[in-house]
Every structure is written in structure tokens, then in C-alpha cells.
PAFIVO-637176 format. One record per atom (N, C-alpha, C): x negated, y negated, z negated. Coordinates in steps of 0.05 Angstrom, whole numbers, plus 5000, padded with zeros to 4 digits. Example, Ala and Ser with C-alpha at 12.3 -4.5 7.8 and 13.67 -1.06 7.14 Angstrom:
PAFIVO-637176
473651144844/475450904844/473650664844/474350454858/472750214857/474249994843/
END
This chain:
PAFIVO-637176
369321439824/370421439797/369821179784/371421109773/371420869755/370520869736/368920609720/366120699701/366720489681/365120549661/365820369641/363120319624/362420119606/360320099598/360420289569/358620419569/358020569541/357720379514/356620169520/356620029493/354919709501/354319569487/353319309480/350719239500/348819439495/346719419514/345919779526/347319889527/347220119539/348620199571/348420309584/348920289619/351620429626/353120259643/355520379643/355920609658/357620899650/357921129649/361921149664/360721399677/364521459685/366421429658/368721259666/371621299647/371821499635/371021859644/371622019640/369822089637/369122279597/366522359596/367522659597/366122889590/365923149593/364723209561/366223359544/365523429518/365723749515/363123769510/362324109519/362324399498/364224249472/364524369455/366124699454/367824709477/368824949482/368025269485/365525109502/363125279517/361825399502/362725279476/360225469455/361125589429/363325529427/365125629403/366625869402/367926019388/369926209386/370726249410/371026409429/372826469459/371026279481/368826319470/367126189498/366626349525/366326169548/365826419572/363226469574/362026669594/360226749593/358526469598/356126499598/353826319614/354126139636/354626419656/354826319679/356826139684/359726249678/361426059678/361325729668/360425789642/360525449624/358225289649/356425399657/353925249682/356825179702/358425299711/360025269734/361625069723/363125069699/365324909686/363224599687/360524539679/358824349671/359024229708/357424339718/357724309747/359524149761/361524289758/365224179771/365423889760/364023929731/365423569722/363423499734/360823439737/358223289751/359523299773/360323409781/360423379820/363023299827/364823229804/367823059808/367522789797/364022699784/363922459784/363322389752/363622479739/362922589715/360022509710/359322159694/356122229684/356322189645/357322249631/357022219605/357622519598/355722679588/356822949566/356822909545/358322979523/358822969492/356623339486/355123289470/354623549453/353923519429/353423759415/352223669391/350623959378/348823919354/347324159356/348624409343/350724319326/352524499314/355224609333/354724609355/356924719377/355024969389/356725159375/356025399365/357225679354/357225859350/358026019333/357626009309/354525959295/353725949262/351625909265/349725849238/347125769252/345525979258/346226219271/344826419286/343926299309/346426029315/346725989347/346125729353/344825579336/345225339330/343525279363/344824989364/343124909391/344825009427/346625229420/348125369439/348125209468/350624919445/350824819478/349624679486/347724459475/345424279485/343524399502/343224739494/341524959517/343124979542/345925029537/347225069570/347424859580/348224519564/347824329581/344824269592/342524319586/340124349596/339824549609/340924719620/340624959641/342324879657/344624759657/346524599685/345224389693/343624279676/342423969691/339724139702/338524299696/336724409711/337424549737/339624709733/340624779768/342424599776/342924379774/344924149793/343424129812/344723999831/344223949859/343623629858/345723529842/345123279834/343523089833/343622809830/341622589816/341522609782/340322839767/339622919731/339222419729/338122409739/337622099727/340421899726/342222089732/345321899731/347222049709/345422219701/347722319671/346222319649/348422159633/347122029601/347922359584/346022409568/347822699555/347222519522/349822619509/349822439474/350722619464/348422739448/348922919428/348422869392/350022989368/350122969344/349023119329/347622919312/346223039278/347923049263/347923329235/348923119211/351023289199/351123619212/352923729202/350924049209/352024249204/351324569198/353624709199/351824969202/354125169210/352725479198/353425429165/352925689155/354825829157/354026119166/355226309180/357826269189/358526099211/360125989224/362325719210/360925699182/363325479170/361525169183/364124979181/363024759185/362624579171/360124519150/359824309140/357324089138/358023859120/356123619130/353223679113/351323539130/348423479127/347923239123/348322969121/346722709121/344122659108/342622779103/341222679093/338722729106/336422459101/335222339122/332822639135/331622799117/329922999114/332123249138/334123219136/336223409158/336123299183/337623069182/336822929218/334922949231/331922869206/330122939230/328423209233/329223419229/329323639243/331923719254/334123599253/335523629279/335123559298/334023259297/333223179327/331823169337/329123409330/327623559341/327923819354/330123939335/330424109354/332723989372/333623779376/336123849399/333923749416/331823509411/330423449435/328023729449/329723949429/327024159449/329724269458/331524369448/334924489464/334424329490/334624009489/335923889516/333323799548/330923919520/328523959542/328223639552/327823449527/327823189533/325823119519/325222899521/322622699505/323222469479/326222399492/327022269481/330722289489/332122289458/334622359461/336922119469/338221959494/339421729499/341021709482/342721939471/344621749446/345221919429/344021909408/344122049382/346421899366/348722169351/350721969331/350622189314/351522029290/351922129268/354522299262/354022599260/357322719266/359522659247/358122659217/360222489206/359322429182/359622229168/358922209135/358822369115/356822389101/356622589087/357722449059/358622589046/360322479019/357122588997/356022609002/354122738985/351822588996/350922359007/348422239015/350021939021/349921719004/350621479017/349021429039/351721319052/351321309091/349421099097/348720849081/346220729096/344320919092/343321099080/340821279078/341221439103/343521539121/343821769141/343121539170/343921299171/344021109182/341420939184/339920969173/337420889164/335521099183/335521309174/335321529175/334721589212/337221439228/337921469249/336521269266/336421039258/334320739264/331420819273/330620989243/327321119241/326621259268/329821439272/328521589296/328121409328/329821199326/329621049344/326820869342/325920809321/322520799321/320120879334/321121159328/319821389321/319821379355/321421269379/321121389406/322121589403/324621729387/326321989391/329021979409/329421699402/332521629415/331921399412/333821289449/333821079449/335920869447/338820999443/340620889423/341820989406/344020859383/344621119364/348321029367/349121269358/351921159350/354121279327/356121329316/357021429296/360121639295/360121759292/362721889293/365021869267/367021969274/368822029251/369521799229/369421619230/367821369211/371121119217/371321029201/373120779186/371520559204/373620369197/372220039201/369019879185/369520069155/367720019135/365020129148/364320349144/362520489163/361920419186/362620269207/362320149235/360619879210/361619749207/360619559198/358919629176/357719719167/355119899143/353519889168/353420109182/351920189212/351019889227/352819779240/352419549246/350319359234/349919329209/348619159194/345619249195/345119569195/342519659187/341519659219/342819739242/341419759266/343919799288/343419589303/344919579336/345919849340/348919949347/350120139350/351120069380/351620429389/352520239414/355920389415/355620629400/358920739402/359720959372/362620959379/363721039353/365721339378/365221479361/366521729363/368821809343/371021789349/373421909335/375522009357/377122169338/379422309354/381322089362/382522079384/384521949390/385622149415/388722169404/390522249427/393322219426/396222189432/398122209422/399322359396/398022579395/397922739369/397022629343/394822479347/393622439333/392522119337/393921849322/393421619332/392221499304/390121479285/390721399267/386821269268/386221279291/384921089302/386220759314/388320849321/389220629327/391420539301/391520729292/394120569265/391920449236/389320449245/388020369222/385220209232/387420089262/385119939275/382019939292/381620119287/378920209295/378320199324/379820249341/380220249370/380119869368/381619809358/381219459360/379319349359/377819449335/375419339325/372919399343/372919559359/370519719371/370819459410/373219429411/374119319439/372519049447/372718869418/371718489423/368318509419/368218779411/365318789395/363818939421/364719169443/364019219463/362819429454/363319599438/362819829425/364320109443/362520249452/364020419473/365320649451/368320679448/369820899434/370221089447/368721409441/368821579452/370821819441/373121789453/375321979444/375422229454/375222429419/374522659423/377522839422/378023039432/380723199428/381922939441/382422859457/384522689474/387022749481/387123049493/390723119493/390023359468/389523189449/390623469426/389423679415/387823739431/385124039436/386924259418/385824479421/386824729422/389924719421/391024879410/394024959422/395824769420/394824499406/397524209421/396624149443/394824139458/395824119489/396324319508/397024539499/399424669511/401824719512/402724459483/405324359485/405424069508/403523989518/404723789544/405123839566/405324029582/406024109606/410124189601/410524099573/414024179575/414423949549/413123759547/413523479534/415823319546/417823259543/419723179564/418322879578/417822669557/416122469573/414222509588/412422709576/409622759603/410522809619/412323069609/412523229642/413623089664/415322849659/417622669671/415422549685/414022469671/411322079689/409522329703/408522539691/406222729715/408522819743/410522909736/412322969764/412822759779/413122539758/413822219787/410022169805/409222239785/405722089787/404722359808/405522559812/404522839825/402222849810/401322899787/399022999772/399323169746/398323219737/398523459710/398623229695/400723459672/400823199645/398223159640/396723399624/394123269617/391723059623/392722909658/392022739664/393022499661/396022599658/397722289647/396322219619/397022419598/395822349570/392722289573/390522339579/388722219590/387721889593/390021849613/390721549625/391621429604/393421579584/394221379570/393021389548/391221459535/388721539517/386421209531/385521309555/383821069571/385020829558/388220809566/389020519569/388820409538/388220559512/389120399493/385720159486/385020149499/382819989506/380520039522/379519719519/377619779556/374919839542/374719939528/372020149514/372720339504/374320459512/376220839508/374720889526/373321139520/371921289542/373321639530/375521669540/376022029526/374622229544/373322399517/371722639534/372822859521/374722859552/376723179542/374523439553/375223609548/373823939552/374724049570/373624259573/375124499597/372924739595/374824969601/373425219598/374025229632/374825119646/375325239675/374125069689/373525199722/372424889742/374924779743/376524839748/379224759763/380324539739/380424609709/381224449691/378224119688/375924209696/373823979688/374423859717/375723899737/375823759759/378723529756/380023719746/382823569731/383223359717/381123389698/380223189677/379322919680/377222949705/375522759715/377722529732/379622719749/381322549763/383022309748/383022329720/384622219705/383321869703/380921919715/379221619705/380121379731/381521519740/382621349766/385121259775/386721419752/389521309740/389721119721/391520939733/392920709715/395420689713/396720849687/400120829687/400220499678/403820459691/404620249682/405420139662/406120029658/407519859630/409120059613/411520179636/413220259620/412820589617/411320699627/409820959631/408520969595/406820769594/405020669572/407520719547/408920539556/411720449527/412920729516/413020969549/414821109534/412721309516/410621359526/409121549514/409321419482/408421189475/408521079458/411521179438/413321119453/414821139440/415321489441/415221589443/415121939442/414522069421/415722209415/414922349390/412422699403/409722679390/408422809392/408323069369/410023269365/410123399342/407323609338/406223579311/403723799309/404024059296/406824149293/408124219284/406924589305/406724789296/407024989301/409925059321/
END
């Protein structure tokens, strides 16, 4: 599998990360299964997982999936010292709603408990899930440095966040990646630059929802462009959109999901595709409707 560097001074990680948010939300599979779905991506090549402590049901459950990704890295068969796991502070989940935390007294008892969830000493990449409109962001950001002090984590990075915010972050302490959505559905990472900005600077962009997540990417398997380049290419659309998610820069790292082995084996294959020019042009030019 083809690898890419996670960020500035951080170690380079497969093209294709694994984001484990599925596993723990609304219509999750049992246990055993999500260990088998975690598995399939590790063993198709797969070393970067996305979690976070609010991937969950509510905070009855808080911690859910950082526990099952620490119970798959405990039964792998694997080398555990070749997978980076990056999980997020900075948000809650009273009785199942989702909203933000920043402030500095919240993080760090989040990232104590995710470092007892992930059964670690120290967490490799802590990010900020998203700004809190209620705590200016150098204090959440600040906040996030301390713990890197502190020997809690040993790099940090930021989600959901503008150009302004990359650069706030930037200024208070060495970042090594930015987390936002990017997928054909949804491009406004790239229509407001951010994908650009993250590329000269070597900032690894970790794209979350890549083909769409929940029910728009089950409109690409009858996309007339996907379906057209996956039937010439012999691969599933969702691997074409994938590839072309990768290609909008060489620090795109998309970490699509899967509730199946068969779909996290799918996923992974995508880091080894390179559409062409005009493959690239047409998706581009396609209309992606989010439309019901």
C-alpha cells in the first residue's frame, strides 16, 4: 500500500486511513463484528485509525469506540507498533445530542480518559473536534500544547476549522494535521482553499465522509460518471471517488468507514489507484446532488 506522510514531523502512514465512527453510533454491529471490520482494514494494509471519544451513543457510552479500537489492536495478529490511532477532544454527547466542549478544564479530562479507553500512556495524535463558539480557540489550542507537555500526546492536530484557525493553531504550537470533510458532495474545503493551504505547508489533511457518508454514498454505485470510470477501471465506485478525494492533494489522506470486512478491504484498495487526467476532469465536472 502506498503511504503518505501524516504531517511536518510526524511518520508516514497508509494513503488510506480507517475512520471508526460507524462502529459506534446509531445501527452499530455487534462487538465482534466492528473487531473483524477493524482487522480487515489492518490486514489490507491499513496503519492510521480516525476515533474520537464522543463516537458513541450518548454520554452513557462515551469512549465506545477508542475501547473497540483497543480491543482489535489487542487481538491483531499484527505489528500494534505500525498503527498510529488519532483520536478527538472537544465535543459531548448529552443524551445522544452532539455538541461542543473547548474549553481547556474539558480536554483534559478527555484525554485522560481516551488515554485509559485506548490503554495508552501517551496519545500520538490528539485534534481538536471542532471550535467551540463559546471558548476562544487559542485557549482550546493552548489547552492542547499543555497536554503535549504534560507527556499526554505527542502530536496535536485540528478539525473542522477555516484557513484562519489553521493559522491561530499554527502560531501557538507545531500542528501536524487538519481534519475536514472532503468528498464530491461536499467540496468546500477545496472551494475555500484549505486543501491548498495544508499541501506547501505539509500538513497531512485528513478527509472525513469521503464518498458522502450515510445515504449519499449510496447514490454512487448508479452516478453515471462513477459508475462509467469504476466499470472501465474494474473496481467499485466508492473506490473511484476515493482516488479522486486522494488526488486533490499529496497530503489528502481520506479515512472512509465501513461496517463490513468486505467494504474496509474495499476501501483500503483505493490507496493504490491513480485515475487519469480525464477520469479526474470528469468527476470534477459532475454534478454530485445532496438532494434526497
Amino acid at each position: 500500500m502506498r503511504l503518505r506522510s501524516l504531517g511536518p514531523t510526524a511518520p508516514q502512514v497508509s494513503a488510506i486511513g480507517f475512520g471508526g465512527m460507524p462502529l459506534s453510533i446509531d445501527g452499530r454491529p455487534g462487538e465482534s463484528t466492528g473487531i473483524e471490520v477493524i482487522h480487515a482494514a489492518l490486514d489490507a494494509g491499513i496503519t492510521l485509525i480516525d476515533t474520537a471519544d464522543v463516537y458513541c451513543l450518548s454520554h452513557l457510552d462515551l469512549g465506545h469506540n477508542e475501547r473497540l479500537i483497543a480491543a482489535a489492536l489487542k487481538s491483531w495478529k499484527g505489528p500494534r507498533e505500525s498503527i498510529l490511532v488519532a483520536t478527538k477532544g472537544g465535543m459531548e454527547r448529552p443524551d445522544g445530542a452532539w455538541t461542543r466542549n473547548g474549553r481547556p478544564e474539558h480536554l483534559f479530562r478527555a484525554c485522560d480518559r481516551s488515554l485509559a479507553n485506548l490503554g495508552v500512556e501517551r496519545i500520538q495524535l490528539y485534534q481538536l473536534h471542532a471550535p467551540d463558539p463559546q471558548v476562544p480557540y487559542r485557549e482550546s489550542i493552548e489547552a492542547l500544547a499543555e497536554l503535549v507537555r504534560r507527556g499526554k500526546v505527542q502530536w496535536i492536530g485540528i478539525s473542522n476549522v477555516g484557513i484562519e484557525e489553521i493559522e491561530v493553531a499554527r502560531g501557538i504550537h507545531p500542528i501536524q494535521t487538519v481534519q475536514n470533510r472532503l468528498s464530491p458532495f461536499f467540496t468546500e474545503s477545496l472551494d475555500d482553499d484549505v486543501v491548498q493551504f495544508c499541501v506547501p505547508k505539509q500538513l497531512g489533511f485528513l478527509a472525513y465522509s469521503p464518498v458522502g457518508g450515510g445515504r449519499l454514498n449510496k447514490k454512487l454505485p448508479d452516478h453515471p460518471v462513477v459508475k462509467r470510470i469504476a466499470e472501465r477501471l474494474r473496481v467499485s465506485p466508492h473506490v473511484v471517488v476515493l482516488a479522486w478525494v486522494q488526488a486533490q492533494g499529496s497530503t489528502v489522506i481520506p479515512i472512509p468507514a465501513a461496517r463490513t470486512p468486505e467494504h474496509a478491504r474495499d476501501s483500503a484498495s483505493a490507496a493504490d489507484l491513480t485515475l487519469d487526467g480525464s477520469d479526474l476532469q470528469a468527476i470534477d465536472a459532475a454534478e454530485f446532488s445532496i438532494a434526497r
